[in-house]
Gaussian input, Z-matrix of N, CA and C with variables (Angstrom, degrees):
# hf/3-21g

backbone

0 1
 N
 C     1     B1
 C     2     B2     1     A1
 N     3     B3     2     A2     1     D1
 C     4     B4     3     A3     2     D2
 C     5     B5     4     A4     3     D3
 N     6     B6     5     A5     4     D4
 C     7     B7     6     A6     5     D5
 C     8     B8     7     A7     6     D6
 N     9     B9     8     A8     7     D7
 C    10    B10     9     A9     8     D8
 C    11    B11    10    A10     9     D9
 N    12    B12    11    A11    10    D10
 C    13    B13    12    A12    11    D11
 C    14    B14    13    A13    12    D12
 N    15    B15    14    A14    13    D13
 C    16    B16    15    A15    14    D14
 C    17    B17    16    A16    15    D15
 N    18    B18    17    A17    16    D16
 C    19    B19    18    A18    17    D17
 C    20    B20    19    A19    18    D18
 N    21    B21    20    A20    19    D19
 C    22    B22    21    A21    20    D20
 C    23    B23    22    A22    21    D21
 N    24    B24    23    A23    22    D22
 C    25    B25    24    A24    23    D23
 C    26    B26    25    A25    24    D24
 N    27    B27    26    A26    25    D25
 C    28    B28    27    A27    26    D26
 C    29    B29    28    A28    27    D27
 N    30    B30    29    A29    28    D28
 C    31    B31    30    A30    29    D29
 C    32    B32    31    A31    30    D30
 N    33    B33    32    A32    31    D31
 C    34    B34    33    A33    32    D32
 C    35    B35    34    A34    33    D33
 N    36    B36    35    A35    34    D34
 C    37    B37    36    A36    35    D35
 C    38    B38    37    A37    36    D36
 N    39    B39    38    A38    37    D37
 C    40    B40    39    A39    38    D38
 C    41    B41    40    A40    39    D39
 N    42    B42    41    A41    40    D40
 C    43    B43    42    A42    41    D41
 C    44    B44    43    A43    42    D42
 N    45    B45    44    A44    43    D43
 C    46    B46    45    A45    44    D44
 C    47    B47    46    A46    45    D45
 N    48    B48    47    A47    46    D46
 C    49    B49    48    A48    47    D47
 C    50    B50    49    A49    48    D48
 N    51    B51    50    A50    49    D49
 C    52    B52    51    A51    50    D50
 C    53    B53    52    A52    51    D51
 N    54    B54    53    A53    52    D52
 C    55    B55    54    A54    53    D53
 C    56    B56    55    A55    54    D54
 N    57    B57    56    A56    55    D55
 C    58    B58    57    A57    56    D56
 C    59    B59    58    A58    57    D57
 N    60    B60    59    A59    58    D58
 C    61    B61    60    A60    59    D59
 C    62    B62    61    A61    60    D60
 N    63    B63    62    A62    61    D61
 C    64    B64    63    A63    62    D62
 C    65    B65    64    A64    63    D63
 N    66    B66    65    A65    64    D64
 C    67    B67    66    A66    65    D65
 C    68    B68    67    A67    66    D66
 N    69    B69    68    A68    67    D67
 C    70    B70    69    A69    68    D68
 C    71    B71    70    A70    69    D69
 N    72    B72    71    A71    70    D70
 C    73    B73    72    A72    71    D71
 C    74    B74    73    A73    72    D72
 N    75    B75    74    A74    73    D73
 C    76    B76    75    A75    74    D74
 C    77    B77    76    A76    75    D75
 N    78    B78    77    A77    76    D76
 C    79    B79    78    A78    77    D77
 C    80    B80    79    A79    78    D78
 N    81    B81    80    A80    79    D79
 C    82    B82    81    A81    80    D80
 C    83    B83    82    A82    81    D81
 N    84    B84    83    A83    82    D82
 C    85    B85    84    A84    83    D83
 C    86    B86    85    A85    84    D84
 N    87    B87    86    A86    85    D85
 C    88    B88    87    A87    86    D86
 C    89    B89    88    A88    87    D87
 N    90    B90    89    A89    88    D88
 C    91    B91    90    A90    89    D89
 C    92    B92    91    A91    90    D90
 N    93    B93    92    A92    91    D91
 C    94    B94    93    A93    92    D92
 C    95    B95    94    A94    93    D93
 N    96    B96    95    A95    94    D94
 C    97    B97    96    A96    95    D95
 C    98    B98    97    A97    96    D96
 N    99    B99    98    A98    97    D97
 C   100   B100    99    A99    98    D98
 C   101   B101   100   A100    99    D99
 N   102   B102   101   A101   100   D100
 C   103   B103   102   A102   101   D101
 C   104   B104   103   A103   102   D102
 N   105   B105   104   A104   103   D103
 C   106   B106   105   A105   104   D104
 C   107   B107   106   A106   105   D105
 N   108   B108   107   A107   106   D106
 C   109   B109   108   A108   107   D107
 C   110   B110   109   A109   108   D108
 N   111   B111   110   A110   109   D109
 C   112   B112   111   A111   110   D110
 C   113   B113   112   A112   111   D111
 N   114   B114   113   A113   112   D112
 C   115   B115   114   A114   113   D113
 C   116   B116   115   A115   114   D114
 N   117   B117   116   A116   115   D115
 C   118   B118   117   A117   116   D116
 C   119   B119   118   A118   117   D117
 N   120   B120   119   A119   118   D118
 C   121   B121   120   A120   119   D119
 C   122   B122   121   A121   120   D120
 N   123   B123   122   A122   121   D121
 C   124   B124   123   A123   122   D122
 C   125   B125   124   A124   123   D123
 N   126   B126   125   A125   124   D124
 C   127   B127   126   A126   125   D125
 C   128   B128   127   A127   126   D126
 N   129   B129   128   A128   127   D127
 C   130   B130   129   A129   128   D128
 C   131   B131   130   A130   129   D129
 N   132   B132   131   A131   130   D130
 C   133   B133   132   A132   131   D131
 C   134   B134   133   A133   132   D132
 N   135   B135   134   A134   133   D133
 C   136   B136   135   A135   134   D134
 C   137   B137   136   A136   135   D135
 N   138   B138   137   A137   136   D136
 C   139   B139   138   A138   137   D137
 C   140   B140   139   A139   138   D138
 N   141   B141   140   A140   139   D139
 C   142   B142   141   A141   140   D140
 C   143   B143   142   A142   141   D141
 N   144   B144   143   A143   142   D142
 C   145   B145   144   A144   143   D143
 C   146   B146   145   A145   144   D144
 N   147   B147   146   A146   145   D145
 C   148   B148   147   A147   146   D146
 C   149   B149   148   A148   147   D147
 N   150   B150   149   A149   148   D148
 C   151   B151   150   A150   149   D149
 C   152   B152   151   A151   150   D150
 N   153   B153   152   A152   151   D151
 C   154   B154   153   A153   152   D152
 C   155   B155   154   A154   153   D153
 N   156   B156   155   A155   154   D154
 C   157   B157   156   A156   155   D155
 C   158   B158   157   A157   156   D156
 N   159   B159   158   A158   157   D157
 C   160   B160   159   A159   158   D158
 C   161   B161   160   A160   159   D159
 N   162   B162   161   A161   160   D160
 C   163   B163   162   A162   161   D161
 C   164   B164   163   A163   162   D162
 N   165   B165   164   A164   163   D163
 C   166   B166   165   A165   164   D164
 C   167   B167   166   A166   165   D165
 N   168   B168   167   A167   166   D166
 C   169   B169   168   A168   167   D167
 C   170   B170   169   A169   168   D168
 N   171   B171   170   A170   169   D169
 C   172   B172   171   A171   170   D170
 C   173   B173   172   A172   171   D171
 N   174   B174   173   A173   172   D172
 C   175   B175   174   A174   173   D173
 C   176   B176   175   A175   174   D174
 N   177   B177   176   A176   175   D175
 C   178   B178   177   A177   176   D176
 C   179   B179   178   A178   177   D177
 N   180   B180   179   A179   178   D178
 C   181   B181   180   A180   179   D179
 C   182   B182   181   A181   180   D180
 N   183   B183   182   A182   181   D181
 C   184   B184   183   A183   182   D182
 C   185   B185   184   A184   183   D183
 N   186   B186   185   A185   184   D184
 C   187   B187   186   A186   185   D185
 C   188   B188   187   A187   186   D186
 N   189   B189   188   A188   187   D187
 C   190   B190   189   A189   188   D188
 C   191   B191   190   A190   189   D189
 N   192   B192   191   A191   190   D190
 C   193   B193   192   A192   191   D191
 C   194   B194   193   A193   192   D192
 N   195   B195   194   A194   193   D193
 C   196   B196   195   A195   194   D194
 C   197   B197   196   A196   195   D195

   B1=1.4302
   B2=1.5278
   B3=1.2751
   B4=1.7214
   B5=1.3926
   B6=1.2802
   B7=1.8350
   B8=1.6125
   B9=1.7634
   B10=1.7368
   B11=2.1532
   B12=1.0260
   B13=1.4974
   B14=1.3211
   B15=1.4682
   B16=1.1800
   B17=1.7646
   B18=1.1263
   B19=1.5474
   B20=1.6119
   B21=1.3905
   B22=1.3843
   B23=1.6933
   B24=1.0930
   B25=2.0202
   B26=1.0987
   B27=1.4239
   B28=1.7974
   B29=1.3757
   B30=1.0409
   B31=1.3657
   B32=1.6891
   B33=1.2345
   B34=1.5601
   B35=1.7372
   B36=1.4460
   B37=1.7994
   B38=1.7798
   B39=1.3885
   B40=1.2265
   B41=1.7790
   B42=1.7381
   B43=1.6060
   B44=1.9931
   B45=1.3597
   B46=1.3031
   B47=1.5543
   B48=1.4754
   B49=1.0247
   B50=0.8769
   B51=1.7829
   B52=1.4424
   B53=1.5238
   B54=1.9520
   B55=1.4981
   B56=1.5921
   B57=1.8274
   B58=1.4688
   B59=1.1001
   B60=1.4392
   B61=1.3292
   B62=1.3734
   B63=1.2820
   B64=1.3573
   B65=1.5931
   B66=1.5213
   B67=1.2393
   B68=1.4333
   B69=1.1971
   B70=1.2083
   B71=1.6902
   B72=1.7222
   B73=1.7138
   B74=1.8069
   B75=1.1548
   B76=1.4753
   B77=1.6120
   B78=1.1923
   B79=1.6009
   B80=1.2415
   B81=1.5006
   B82=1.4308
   B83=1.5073
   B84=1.1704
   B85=1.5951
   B86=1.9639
   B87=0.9892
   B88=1.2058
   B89=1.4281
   B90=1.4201
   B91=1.1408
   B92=1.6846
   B93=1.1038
   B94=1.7618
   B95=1.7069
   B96=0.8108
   B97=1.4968
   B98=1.3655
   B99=1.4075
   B100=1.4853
   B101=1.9816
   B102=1.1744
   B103=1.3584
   B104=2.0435
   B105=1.6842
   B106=1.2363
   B107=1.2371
   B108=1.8707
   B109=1.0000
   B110=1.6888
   B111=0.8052
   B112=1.3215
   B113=1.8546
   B114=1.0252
   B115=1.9938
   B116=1.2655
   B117=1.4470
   B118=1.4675
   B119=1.7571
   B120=1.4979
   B121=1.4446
   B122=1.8610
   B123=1.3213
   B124=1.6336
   B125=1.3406
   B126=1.4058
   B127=1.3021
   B128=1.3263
   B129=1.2758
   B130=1.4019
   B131=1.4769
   B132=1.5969
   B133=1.2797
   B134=1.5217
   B135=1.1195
   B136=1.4940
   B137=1.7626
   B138=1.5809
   B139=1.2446
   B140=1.6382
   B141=1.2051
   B142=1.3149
   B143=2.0250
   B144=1.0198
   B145=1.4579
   B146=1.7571
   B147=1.4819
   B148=1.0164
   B149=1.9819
   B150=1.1144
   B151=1.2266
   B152=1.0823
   B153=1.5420
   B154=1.9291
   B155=1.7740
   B156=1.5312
   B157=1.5061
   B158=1.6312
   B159=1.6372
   B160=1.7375
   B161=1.5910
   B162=1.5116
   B163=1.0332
   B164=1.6690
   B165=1.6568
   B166=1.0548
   B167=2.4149
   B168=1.0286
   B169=1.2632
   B170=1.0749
   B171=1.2892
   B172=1.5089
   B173=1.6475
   B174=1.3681
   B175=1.3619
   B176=1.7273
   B177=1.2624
   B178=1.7335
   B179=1.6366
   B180=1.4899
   B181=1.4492
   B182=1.0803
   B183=1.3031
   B184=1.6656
   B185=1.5387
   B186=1.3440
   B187=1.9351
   B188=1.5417
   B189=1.0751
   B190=1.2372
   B191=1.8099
   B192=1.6737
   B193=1.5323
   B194=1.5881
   B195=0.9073
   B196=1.5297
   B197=1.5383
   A1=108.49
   A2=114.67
   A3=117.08
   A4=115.39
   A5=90.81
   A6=101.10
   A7=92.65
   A8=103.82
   A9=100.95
   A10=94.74
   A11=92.82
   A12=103.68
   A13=99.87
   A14=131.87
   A15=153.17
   A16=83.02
   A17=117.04
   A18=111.74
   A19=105.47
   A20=114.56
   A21=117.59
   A22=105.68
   A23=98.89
   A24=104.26
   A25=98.27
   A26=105.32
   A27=113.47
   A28=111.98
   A29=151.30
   A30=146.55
   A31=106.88
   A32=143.24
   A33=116.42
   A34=87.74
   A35=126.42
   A36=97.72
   A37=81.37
   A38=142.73
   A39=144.24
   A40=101.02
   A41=102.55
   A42=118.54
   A43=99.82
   A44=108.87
   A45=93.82
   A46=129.39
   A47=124.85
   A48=130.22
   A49=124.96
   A50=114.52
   A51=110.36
   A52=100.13
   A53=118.42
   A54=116.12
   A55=72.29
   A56=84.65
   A57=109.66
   A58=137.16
   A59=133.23
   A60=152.23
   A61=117.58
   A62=141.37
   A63=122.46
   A64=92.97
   A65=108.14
   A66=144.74
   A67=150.19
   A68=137.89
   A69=136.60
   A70=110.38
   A71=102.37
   A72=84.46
   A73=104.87
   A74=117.85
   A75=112.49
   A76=92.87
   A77=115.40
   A78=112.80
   A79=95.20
   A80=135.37
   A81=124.74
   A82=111.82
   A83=130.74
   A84=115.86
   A85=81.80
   A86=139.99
   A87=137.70
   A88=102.17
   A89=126.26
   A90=123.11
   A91=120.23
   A92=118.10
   A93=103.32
   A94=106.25
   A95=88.06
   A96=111.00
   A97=100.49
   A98=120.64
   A99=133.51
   A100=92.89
   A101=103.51
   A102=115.02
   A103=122.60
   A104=107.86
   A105=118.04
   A106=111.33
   A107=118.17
   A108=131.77
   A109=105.74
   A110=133.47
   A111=143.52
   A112=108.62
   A113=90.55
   A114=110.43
   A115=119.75
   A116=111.43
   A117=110.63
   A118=89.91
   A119=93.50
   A120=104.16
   A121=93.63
   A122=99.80
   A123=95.77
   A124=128.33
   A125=139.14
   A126=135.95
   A127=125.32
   A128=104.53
   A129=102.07
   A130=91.68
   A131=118.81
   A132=140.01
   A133=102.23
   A134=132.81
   A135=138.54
   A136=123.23
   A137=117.23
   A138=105.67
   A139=103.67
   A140=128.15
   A141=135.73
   A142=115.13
   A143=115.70
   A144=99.02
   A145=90.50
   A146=119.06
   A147=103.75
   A148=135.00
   A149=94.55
   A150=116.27
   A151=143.69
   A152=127.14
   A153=116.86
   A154=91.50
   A155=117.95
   A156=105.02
   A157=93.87
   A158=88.29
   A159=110.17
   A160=105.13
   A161=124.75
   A162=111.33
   A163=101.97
   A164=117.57
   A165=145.86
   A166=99.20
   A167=124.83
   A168=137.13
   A169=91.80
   A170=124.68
   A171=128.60
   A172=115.94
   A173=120.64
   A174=132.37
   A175=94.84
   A176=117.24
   A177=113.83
   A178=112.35
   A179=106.92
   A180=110.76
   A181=126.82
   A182=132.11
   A183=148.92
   A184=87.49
   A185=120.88
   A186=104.29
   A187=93.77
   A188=136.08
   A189=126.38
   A190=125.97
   A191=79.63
   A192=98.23
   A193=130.74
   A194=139.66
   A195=146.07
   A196=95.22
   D1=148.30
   D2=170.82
   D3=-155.47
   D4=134.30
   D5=-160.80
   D6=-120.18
   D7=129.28
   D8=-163.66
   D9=-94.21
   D10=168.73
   D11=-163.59
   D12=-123.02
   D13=120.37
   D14=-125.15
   D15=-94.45
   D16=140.16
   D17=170.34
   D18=-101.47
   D19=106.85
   D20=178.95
   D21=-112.05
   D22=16.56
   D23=167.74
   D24=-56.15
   D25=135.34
   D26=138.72
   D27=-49.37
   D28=-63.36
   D29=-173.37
   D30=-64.06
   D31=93.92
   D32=-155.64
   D33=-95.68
   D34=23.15
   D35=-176.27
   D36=-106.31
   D37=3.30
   D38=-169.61
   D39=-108.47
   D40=112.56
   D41=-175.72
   D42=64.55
   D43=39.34
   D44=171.49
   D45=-72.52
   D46=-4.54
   D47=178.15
   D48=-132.41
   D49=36.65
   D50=-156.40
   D51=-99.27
   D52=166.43
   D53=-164.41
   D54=-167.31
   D55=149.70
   D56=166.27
   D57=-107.89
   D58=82.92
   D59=-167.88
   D60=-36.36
   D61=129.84
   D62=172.97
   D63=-153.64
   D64=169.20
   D65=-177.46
   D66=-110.90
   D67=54.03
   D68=-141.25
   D69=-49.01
   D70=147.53
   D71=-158.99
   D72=-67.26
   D73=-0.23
   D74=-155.99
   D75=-84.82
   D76=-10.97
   D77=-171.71
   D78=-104.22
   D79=-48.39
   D80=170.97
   D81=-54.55
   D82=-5.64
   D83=-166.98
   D84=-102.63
   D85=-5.92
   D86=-162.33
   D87=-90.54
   D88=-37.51
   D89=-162.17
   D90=-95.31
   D91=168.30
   D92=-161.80
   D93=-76.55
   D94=177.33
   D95=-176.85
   D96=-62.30
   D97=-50.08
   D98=-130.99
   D99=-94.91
   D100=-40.34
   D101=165.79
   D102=-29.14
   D103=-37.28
   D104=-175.99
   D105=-94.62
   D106=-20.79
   D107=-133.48
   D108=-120.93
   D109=-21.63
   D110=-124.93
   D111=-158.43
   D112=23.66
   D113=177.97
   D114=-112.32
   D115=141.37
   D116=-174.17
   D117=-99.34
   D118=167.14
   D119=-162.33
   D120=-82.64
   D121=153.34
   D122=178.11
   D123=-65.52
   D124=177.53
   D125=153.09
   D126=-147.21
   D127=154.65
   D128=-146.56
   D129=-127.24
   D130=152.37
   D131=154.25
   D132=-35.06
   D133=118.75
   D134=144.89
   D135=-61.98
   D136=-28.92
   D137=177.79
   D138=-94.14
   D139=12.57
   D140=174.35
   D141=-51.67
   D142=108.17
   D143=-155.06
   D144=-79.09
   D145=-20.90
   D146=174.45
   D147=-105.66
   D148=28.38
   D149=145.42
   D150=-84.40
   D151=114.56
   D152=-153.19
   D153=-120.55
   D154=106.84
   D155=-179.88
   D156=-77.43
   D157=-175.40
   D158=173.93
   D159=-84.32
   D160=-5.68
   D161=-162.29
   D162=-119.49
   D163=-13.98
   D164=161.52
   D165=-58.81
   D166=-61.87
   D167=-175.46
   D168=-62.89
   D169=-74.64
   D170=-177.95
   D171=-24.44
   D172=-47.03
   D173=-160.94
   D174=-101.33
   D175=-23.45
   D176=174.32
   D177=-74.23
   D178=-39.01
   D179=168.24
   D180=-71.82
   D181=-12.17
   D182=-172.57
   D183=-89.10
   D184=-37.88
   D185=-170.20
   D186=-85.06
   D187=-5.90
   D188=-169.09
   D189=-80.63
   D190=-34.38
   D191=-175.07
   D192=-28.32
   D193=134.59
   D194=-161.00
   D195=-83.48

């Protein structure tokens, strides 16, 4: 299921297409175990300008410091 999320940003080209995915539990209880379990973590393009890591923020807030 996906339910789209109204873009009320001031900026409207920022999360312009964003939607919230969900799952009814009767279909998640269907699928294996191994499915949640058994994944390598993703990776992502680094020169991606629109990709923001946690470790990217991390190092933007460190220059910020007062």
């Amino acid at each position: 299921m996906e339910t789209p999320v109204p873009n009320t940003f001031y900026h409207s080209d920022i999360f312009n297409d964003s939607a919230i995915h969900w799952f009814p539990t009767e279909m998640l209880a269907s699928v294996p175990h191994a499915l949640w379990r058994d994944n390598d973590e993703p990776v992502y393009d680094a020169n991606d300008p629109e990709i923001v890591t946690m470790s990217e923020c991390t190092a933007r807030s460190a220059d910020h410091v007062l």
